[in-house]
N, C-alpha and C positions, 0 to 999 in steps of 0.2 A: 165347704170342703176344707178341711184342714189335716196337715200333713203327718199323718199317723198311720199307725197297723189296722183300727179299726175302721178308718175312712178308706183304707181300699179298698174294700167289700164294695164301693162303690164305684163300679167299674165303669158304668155307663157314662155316667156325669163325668171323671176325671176323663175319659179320651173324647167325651166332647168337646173339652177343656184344648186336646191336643194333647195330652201328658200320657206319654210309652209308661205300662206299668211293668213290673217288675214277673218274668211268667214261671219264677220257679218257686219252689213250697219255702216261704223265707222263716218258719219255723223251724222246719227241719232241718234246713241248713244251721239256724242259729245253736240247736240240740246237737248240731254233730261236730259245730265248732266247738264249744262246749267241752266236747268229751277229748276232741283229737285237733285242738288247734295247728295248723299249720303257718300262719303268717301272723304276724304282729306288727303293727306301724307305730313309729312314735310321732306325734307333731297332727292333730284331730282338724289343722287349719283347711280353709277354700280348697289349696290346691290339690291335696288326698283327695278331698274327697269329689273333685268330678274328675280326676284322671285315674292312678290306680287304682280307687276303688270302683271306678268305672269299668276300667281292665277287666278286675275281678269278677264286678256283675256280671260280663261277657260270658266268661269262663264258667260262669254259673249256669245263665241262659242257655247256654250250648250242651248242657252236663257234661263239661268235662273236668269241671272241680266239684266236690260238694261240700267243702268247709270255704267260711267268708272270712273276712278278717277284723281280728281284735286290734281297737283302735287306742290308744294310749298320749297323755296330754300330761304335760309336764308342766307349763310354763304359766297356759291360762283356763285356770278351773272352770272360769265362767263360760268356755267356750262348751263345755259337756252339761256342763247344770242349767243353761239357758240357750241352750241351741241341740244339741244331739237326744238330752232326756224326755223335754216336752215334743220331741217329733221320731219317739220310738228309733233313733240312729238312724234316719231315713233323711235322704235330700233330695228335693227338686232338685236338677242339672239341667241348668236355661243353658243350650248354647245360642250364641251370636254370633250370626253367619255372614258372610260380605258382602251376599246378598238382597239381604234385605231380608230374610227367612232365619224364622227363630226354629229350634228342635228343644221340645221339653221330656223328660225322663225323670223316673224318682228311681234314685242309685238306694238300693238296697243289701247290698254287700257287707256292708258293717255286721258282725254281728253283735258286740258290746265294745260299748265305751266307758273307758274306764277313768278314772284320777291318776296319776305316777307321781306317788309320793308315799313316804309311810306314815304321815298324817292320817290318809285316809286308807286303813288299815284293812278292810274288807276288797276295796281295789287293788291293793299291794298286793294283796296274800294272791289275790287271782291271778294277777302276772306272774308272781311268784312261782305258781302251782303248772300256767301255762311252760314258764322257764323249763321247768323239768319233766315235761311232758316231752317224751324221744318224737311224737310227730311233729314236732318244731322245725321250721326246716327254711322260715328265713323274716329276719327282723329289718323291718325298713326305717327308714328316718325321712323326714323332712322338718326339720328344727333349723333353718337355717344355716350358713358356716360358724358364725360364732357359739352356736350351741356345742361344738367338738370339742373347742380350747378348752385347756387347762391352765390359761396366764390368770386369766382373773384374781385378785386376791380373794373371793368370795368363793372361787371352783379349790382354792390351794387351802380354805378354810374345810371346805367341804369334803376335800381330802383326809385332811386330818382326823374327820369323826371314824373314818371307816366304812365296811360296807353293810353292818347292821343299821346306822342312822343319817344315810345322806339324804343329802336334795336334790342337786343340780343334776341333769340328763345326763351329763358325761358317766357320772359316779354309780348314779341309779342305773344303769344298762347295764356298766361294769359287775354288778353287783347283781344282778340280777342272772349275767354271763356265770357268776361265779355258783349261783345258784344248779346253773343248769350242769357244769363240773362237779359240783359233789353229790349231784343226783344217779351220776353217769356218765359224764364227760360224753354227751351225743353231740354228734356234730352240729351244725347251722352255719347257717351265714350271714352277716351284719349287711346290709346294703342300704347306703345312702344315696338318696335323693333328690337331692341337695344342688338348687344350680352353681357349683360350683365347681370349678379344675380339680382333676385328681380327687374326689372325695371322696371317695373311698381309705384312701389311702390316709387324707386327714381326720377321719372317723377314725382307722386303726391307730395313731399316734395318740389321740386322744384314751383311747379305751385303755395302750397300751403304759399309757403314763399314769393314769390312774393306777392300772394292775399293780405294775414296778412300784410305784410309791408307797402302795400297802404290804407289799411283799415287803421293804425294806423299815417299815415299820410292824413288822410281824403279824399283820390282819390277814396274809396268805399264806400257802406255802407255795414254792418253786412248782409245785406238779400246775400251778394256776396259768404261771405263765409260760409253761410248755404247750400247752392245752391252747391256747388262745395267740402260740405264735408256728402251730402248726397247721396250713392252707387243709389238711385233711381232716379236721378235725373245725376249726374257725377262718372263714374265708373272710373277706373284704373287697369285692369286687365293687369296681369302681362303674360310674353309670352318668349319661348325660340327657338332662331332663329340658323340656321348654314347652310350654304352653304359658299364654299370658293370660292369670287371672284378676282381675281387678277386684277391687270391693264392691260389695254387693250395691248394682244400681238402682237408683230412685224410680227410674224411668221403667225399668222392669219390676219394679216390687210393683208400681200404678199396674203396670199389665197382669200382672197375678191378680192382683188384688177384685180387677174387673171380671177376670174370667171365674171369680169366684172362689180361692184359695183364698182361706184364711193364713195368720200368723207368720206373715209373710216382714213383721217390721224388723227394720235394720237394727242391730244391736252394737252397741259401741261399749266394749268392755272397758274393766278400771285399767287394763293393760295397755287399750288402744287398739285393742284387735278389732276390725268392722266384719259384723259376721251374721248372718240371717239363715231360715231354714233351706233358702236357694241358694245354688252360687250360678255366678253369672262367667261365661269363660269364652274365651274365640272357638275355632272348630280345629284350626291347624294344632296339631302335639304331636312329639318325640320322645320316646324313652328308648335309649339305649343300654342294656346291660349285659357287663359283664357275665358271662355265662360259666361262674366260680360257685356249685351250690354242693357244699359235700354231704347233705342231707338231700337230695331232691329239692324238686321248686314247684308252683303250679306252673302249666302248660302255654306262657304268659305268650309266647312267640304266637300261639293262637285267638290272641285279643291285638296284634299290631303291633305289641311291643319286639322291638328287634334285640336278640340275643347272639351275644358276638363275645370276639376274646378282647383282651385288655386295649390291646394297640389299635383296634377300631375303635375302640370308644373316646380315645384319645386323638383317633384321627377325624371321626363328628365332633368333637367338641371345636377342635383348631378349627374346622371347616367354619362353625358359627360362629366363633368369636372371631376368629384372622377375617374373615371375608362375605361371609355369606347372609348375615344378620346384622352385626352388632357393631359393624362400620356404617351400614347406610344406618342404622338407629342415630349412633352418635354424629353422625355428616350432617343430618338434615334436622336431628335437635338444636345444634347448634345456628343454622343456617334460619332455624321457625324461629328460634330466640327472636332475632336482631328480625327478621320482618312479620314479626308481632303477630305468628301463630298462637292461635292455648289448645291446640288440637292435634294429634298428629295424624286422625284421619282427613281434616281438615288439609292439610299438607299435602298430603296425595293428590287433591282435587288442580294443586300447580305445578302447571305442566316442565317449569326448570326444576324445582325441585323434583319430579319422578326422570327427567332428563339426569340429574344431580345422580341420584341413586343408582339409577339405572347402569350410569359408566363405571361407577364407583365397583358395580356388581362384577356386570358384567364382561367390560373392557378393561379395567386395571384391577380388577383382584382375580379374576378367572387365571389368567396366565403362571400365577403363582398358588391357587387353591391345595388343599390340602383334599386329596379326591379320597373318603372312605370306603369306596366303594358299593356299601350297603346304599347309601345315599345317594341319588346324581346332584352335586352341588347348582347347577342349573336349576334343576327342577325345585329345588331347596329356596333360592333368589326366585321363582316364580310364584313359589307360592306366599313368601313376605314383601312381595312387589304388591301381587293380583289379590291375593285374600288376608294378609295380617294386618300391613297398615295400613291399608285403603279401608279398610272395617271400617264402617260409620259407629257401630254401636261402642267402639271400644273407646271409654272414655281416657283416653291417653293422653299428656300431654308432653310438648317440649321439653318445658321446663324439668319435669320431673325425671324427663332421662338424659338431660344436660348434667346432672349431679354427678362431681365426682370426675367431671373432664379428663381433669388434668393425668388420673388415676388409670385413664382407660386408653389414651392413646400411646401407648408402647405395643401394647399388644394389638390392637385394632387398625394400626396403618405402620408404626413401625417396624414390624416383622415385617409386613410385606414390602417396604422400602427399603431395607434392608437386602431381600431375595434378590429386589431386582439392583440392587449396589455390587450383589456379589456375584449374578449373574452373567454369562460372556454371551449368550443369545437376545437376552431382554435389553429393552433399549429406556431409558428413563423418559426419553422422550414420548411415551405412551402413556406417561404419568401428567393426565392437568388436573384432576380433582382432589385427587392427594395431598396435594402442595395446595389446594385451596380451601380443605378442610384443615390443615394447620394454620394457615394465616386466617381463617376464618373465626376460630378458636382464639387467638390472638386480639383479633378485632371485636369480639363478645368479653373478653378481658376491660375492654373500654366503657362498658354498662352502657352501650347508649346504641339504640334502634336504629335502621332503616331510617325513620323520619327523625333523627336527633333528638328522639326524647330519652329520658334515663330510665334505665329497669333495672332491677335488683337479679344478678345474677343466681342461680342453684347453688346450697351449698357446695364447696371442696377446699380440700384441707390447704391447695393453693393458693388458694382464689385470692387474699390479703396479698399475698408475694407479687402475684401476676399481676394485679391491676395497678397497684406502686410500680411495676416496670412501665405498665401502659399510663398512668399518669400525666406524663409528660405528651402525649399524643391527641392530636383534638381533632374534629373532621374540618375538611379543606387545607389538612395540612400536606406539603407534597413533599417531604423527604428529602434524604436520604433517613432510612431507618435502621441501617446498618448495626449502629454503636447504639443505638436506643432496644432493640430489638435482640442485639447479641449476648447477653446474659442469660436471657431467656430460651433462646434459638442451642444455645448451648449445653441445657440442662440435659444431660441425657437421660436420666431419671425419667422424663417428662415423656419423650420422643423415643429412646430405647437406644439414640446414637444422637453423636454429634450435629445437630441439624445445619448450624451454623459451617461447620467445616466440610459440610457436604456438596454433593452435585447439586443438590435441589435448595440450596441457598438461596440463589437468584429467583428464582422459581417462587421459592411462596415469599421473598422481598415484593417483588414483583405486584404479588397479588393481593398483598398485602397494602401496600401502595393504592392498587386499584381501591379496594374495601372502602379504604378511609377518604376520599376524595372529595366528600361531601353527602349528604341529603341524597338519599335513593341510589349512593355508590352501591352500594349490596348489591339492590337488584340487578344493575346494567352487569354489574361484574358476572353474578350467576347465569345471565341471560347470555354473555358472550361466550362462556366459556362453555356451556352446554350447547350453544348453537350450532 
């Protein structure tokens, strides 16, 4: 069995196998996107393709859409010419469940994949063609945030040629937008997918600084950027995405490979993209969007995805990032560092560390949660307690979500130490893990383990500064760390507020203090303060 149009005809063999096939006419779909495209995505990577074009597949199965979506790759050609061509646009979607229970699907929703570039002039012309087709009615992204900017000196060159001969995605959408105004000025809507704040909104500064540049280099005229800064006409609705896909696993290509699916091997492009005809993903995901589409949209609110106005989607994102997610991620990467995790389902399995997270959840960030209502933030900490990082299959580690530390705790514990600074109800005194994921942070600044051996910290752009502060600091040493500690403690860049001149001074001095005490200070320390 190998992953194609013609090997479904073999029905019996692939749900032997286990693998849901696809139950709608995927020709005729593909003939009807064809004539009356409705959705276009740019970014062909893992994560498209087992969640919204999963969405999609729904929407199909159910008939209540009958066009799929044209799928567009800007950055790595190889990902269409050696993964989407040789398997007719079709993907296994292995999910990895936390139970120990895999669910296999081949997502068929794609209906073409294309090159985005005017190199390859036969895929240009068809986006082209789809651009000015009035059933247009909404372009997606997942290119990352830095695919938006326009700093690069390579995107400000790219500028310059116009919108007859660029490259870069920013330029090429621009351009393709502009297609779609001198066809008709039909509406649509840009909608980014991007796990990133506000992106929406960073998608439109990008498109719109492209516009404006050409406009004042005479490649537009003024009706372009009327057109694309009127919400009736070109919307931007902003949207907050999360499902963790890893790179395609080894462990799972073996499992295919036995059950009999061919062409299952992992590809490593000249880009670095890892990328195979499966993708391998958790079970838990979120899409929130904006509900900004002044052409119509498919009927997406009927595959899960939640449709809501702007200030929800802004109030799920806070929920994940302030509290509900991406504190216990960064608490207890930090905490696997120094006691010599490489796992972070692995973590789960210690019972202070799910102690650790668990307060961090539900005892000191609930009181200050950002409730969106669509969501119950509870049930949200339930299920990244019980099913995301207790996942065995998800090859996650520490380390790789230690990068970037320094960059991530403002948002992630300083907002909410902050609420409760400015609060007359909250008492700081309900704050112990907070104050010991900073000075825990601090104590990982030292490069050196639980058992006093040296490990090389994750990148961050810090990291140089930090560990020159902690230099002077070695374990069994007992303080005071006051004036060694206060330059750092002071950064508010770092922290989002003076930590130093705060209530919670003593506090993470304190436990800080405890950290470094010697050989196995960590553990005692996590072990009391969770007790």
């Amino acid at each position: 069995m190998k992953l194609c149009l013609e090997s479904l005809g073999n029905v019996e063999k692939w749900e032997k196998c286990g693998v849901k096939l696809p139950s709608f006419d995927i020709e005729k779909m593909r003939k009807e996107t064809e004539k009356n495209c409705t959705w276009i995505h740019f970014g062909a990577g893992n994560i498209f393709r087992c969640f919204p074009a999963a969405r999609m597949q729904e929407l199909l199965e159910k008939g209540i859409e009958k066009t799929g979506i044209m799928v567009a790759e800007s950055f790595d050609f190889e990902i269409i010419d050696r993964i989407y061509r040789p398997s007719d646009n079709l993907t296994l979607s292995v999910t990895l469940k936390s139970n120990g229970t895999i669910d296999k699907k081949v997502i068929a929703s794609v209906a073409s994949a294309l090159k985005c570039s005017p190199q390859f002039s036969d895929d240009y012309n068809t986006l082209k063609a789809a651009f000015r087709n009035p059933s247009l009615q909404m372009v997606s992204f997942t290119i990352t945030e830095k695919g938006y900017s326009t700093a690069p000196s390579y995107v400000q060159a790219d500028i310059e040629k116009g919108p007859e001969s660029c490259s870069t995605v920013i330029c090429m959408v621009t351009a393709l937008a502009l297609e779609r105004y001198r066809s008709g000025a039909y509406p649509f809507a840009f909608v980014s997918m991007d796990n990133c704040s506000h992106n929406g909104e960073k998608l439109q500064k990008g498109v719109m600084e492209v516009a404006s540049s050409w406009l004042e280099k005479g490649f537009v005229e003024k009706g372009f950027i009327d057109y694309l800064s009127d919400p009736n006409k070109v919307s931007f609705p902003w949207s907050m995405i999360d499902k963790i896909t890893p790179r395609p696993d080894e462990g799972v290509r073996k499992m295919l490979e036995e059950d009999g699916i061919e062409g299952t091997e992992v590809v490593v492009t000249g880009k670095n993209t890892w990328i195979s005809s499966f993708v391998n993903s958790e079970e838990c995901e979120y899409l929130v969007i904006e509900d900004s589409f002044p052409n119509g949209r498919p009927r997406l609110e009927d595959s899960g995805v939640y449709m809501t106005d702007r200030d929800t989607v802004n109030k799920v994102e806070k929920m994940k990032v302030c509290t509900c997610l991406n504190p216990l991620h960064t608490a207890m990467s930090i905490m696997g560092c120094l006691l010599g995790y490489r796992k972070i389902s692995d973590e789960m399995k210690d019972s202070d560390i799910v102690s650790y997270i668990k307060r961090l959840g539900y005892v000191e960030g609930m009181p200050v949660v950002v409730d969106p209502g669509i969501l119950s933030p509870k049930a949200f900490i339930d299920d990244v307690v019980e099913k995301r990082l207790a996942n065995p299959f998800m090859p996650d580690t520490p380390q790789r979500i230690a990068t970037d530390t320094s960059q991530k705790l403002a948002i992630r514990f300083g907002e909410n130490i902050k609420q409760y600074m400015a609060s007359s109800t909250l008492s700081l005194d309900n704050l112990k893990c907070m104050p010991l994921v900073l000075a825990s942070w601090m104590r990982y600044l030292m490069a050196i383990d639980d058992e006093g051996a040296s490990f090389t910290p994750s990148p961050d752009p810090f990291l140089e500064e930090g560990m020159k502060i902690l230099s002077s600091v070695s374990l069994g040493d007992q303080g005071p760390f006051d004036s060694t500690l206060k330059p750092l403690m002071e950064n508010e860049a770092i922290f989002g507020f003076n930590l130093y001149s705060s209530p919670l001074k003593d506090k993470v001095l304190d436990a800080f203090a405890s950290l470094v005490k010697g050989k196995g200070a960590v553990r005692e320390t996590l072990h009391r303060y969770v007790d």
